[in-house]
Every structure is written in C-alpha cells, then in structure tokens.
C-alpha positions in Angstrom: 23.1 28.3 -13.4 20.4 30.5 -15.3 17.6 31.7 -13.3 14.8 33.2 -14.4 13.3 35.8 -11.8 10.0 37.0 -13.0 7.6 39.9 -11.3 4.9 42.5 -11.3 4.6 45.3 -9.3 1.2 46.7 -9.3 2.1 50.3 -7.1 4.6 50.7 -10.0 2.4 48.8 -13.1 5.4 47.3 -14.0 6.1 43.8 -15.4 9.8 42.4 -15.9 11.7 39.4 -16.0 15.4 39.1 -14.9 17.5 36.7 -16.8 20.8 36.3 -14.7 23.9 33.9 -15.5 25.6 32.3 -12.2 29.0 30.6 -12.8 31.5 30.3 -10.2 34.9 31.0 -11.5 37.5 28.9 -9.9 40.7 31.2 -11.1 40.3 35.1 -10.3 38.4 36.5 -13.5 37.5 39.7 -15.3 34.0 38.1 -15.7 31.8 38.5 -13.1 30.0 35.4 -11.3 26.8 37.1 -11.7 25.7 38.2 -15.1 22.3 39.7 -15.9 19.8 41.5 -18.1 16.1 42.7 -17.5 13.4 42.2 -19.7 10.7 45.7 -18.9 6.9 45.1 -20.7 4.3 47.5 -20.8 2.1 45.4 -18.4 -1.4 46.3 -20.3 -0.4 44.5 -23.5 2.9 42.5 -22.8 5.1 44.7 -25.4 8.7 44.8 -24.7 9.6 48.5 -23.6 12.9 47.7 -22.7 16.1 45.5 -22.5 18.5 46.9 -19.4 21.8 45.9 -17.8 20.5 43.3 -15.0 24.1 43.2 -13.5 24.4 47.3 -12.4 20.8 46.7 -11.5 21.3 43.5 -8.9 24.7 45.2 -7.8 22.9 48.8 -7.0 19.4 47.1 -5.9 21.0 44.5 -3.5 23.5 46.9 -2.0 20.4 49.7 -1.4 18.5 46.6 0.5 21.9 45.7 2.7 21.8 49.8 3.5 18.1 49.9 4.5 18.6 46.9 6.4 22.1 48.1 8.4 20.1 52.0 8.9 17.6 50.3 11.3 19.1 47.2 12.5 22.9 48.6 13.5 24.3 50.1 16.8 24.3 53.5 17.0 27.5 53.8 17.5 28.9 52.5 14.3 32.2 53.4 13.6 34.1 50.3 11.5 33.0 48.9 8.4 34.1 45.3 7.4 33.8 44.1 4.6 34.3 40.5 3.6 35.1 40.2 -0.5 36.2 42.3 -3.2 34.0 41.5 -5.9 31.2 43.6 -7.7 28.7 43.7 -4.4 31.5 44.9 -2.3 32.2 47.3 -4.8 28.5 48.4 -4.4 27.8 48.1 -1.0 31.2 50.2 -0.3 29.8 52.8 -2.4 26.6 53.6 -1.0 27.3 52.3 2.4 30.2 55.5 2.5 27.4 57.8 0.9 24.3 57.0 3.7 26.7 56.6 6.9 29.6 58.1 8.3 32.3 55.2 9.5 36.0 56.3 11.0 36.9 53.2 9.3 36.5 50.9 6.8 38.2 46.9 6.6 38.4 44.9 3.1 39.7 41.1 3.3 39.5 38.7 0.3 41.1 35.1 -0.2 42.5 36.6 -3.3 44.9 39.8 -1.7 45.2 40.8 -5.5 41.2 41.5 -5.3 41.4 43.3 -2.4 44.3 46.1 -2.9 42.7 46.6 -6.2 39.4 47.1 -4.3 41.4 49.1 -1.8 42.8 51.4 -4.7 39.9 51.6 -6.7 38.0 53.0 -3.5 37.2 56.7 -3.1 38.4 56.6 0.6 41.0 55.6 2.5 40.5 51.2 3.3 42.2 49.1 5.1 42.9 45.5 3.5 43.4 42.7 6.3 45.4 39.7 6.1 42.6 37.7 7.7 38.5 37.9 7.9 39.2 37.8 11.3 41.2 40.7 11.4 39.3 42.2 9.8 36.2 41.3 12.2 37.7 42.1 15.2 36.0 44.5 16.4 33.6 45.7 13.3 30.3 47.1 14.5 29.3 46.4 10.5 30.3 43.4 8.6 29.2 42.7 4.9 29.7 39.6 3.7 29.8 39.7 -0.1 31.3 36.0 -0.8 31.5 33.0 -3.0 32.2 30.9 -0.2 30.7 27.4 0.2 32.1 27.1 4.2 31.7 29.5 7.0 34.3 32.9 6.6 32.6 34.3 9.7 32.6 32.8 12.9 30.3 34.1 15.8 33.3 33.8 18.5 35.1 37.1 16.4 31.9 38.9 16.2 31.1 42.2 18.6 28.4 42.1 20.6 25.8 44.1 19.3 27.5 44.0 15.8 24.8 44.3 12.4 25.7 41.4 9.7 24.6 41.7 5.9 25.3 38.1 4.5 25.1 38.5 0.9 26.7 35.6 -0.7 26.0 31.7 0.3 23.2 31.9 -2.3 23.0 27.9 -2.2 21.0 25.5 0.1 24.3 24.0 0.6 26.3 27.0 1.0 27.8 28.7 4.0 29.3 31.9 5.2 28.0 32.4 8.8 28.9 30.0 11.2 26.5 27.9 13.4 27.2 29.9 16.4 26.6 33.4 14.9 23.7 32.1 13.0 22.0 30.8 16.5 23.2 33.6 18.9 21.8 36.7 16.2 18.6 38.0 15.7 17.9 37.0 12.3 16.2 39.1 9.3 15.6 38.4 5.8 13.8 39.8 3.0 12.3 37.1 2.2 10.9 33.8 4.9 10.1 31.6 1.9 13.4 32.1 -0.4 15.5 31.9 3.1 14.2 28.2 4.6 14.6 27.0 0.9 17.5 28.6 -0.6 20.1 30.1 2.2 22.2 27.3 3.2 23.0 29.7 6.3 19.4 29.1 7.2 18.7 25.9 6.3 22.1 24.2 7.6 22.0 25.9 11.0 18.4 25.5 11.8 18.5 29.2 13.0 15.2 30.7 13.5 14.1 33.5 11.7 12.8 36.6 13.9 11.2 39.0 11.0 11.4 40.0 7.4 13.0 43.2 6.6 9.1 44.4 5.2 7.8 43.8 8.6 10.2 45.7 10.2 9.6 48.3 7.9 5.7 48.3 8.6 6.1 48.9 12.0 4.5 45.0 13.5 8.3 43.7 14.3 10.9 45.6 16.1 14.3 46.5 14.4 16.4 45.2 18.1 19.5 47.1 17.1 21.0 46.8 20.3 21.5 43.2 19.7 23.6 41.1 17.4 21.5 40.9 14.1 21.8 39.3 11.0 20.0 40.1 7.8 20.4 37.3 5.3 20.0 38.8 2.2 19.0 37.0 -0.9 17.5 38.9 -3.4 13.9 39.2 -4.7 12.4 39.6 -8.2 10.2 43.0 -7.5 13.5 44.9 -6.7 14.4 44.4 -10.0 11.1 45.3 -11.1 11.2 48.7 -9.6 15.2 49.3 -10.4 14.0 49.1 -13.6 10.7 51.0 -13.6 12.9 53.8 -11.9 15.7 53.6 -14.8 12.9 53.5 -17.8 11.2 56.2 -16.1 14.2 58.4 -15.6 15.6 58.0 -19.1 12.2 58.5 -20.4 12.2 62.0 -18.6 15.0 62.9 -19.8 14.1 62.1 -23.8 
C-alpha cells in the first residue's frame, strides 16, 4: 500500500503531508513494514520547508499516543508490561513506556523467537521473552499489541480483569488482533470514531461499541473508567504527524 495522510494544524500553522509505504513481509526482514517520509510547507504560501523521516516520526508519535492513552485509562496498580511483537512500535512503545511508568516487569512474545530475544537484548532493561502470547498475558495489567497479525493473538478469556489494552496493529478492515470476546467485554477508546468503524477490522468485525475518543477523554465530557477492562484501538491520525514535525523543524531551527 501507499497512503497519503495529509493535514493542517491551525494551533501549530503547520501544513504536512505523510507519504508512508505498507508492505507486509512474509519472511523476517531488515526492512520495516512501515516506511515513511513527511512533507513540512510553510502554510502561508505552500513552500516546502522541509523533508523528514516519517518512519522515527510514526514510531515515536504513535507510541507517545499508546502512553497518553495507558496514563489515564490503566489500573493503578500496574506492575507487568506485555508486550505482543518485536518490531519497530514495540521497540518504541518499550522505550517510552519504561521512561513515563514504573513496571516490576516487563513480557515480549513474537511468532518469530529470533525477533524477540533480539528485542529482549537490544532493550535497556531486563525483559522477559514468553514462549506464548498467552503467557505472556497471563496476568499483564498492560498489554501492547504491536502486530502484523490478520487473526486474533489476544483472546479476552487470558485477559485480567481490569487490564488496559493498546491495539496497535490490525490496521485493515479485515484484520484482527483482539478477539470477539475482549473486544465486547472492554470499554473501548480510539483516537479516532470515523477511521475506527471504517478501517479497524477489530471494530468493524466484532461490532463492538465504541465508548469515547481518546480527545474526549482528554477534554474532560467522557470518563477515563480505569478500573475497568479498556481497550484503546489505536490507529493513527494525520495531525500527529503534523505536530511531530512542527516540533522537530522547530527544534532544529532553534538550534541553527
């Protein structure tokens, strides 16, 4: 696939585009599924100000999202991290999610076991690679699912009650990671109501309804319900590259 992800933010004046490659490598890879580059314009005039790598952006952007989502929907009692896939996002979301909040430990499982004791090495802190997802579910109070799965990985009968889920991958309407069960029996966020009931196969397939975008919560007019089991379905939105990349320009401008 090639998307094209265009968007302006006024509060920022910033105009970009996001041009972003999607292929889905059937043997393990060096080259990421996800390949990008954002276009930054001077939004008075439409000059180019700047060409920056989409792909650190998305990974950094998408795993800061998943983090503001798990600060005010998990327990507060949070103590294992799980984290389902070994690719670039978990790489991210490991990073930061280890920086904001303090877990006593933190699960990796992968299909390819390769990926994951390479994740497990490359890691700053100590990580535990399971030989199952369900392993490593058992008993997670944080589960990241960062995926190129087309079926269910995650099934609501190994989820804790009360657990927070981040699904990241299943970025298909035909594409699955969450279960029917987990998808019914969770309160369900997502950043965006429109992209979710037309792209998230998760959504779509399991006719789960939706309980609040993450901006509401944020706003203060829906609660956050951390004491339940909560999903964010997370798919990604063009004005988060927009201001990734207003922030970058305006940092290296600073700094020349």
């Amino acid at each position: 696939y090639l998307g094209v992800m265009p968007a302006y933010s006024a509060a920022d004046d910033a105009l970009t585009t996001k041009l972003v490659t999607f292929y889905e490598h059937l043997k393990d890879s060096s080259v990421p599924s996800h390949q990008a580059t954002v276009l930054l314009f001077e939004p008075s005039n439409g000059t180019l100000k700047a060409v920056l790598d989409g792909s650190v952006i998305t990974a950094k952007r998408t795993a800061a999202v998943s983090a503001i989502a798990t600060k005010l929907l998990m327990p507060a009692s949070a103590e294992v991290l799980c984290i389902l896939g070994a690719g670039v996002q978990a790489y991210s979301h490991y990073d930061i999610f280890t920086e904001l909040f303090t877990f006593k430990e933190v699960r990796v499982w992968s299909r390819s076991r390769e990926r994951a004791l390479r994740f497990a090495a490359a890691a700053g802190g100590a990580v535990r690679v399971c030989a199952s997802a369900r392993e490593a579910v058992t008993g997670a109070d944080v589960i990241v699912t960062v995926t190129m799965a087309t079926a269910p990985i995650l099934f609501g009968d190994w989820v804790k009650p009360g657990a927070h889920i981040n699904a990241v991958g299943a970025s298909r309407p035909d594409w699955r990671e969450l279960d029917d069960e987990l998808m019914k029996n969770s309160v369900l966020f997502v950043d965006s109501r429109e992209a979710a009931l037309t792209e998230s196969g998760d959504v779509i397939l399991s006719g789960a309804e939706i309980f609040a975008e993450l901006g509401e919560v944020l706003k203060g007019t829906k609660p956050a319900l951390p004491e339940k089991t909560t999903v964010f379905k997370s798919l990604g939105m063009a004005v988060e590259d927009t201001v990734a990349a207003k922030f970058v320009y305006d940092a290296w401008s600073a700094g020349n």
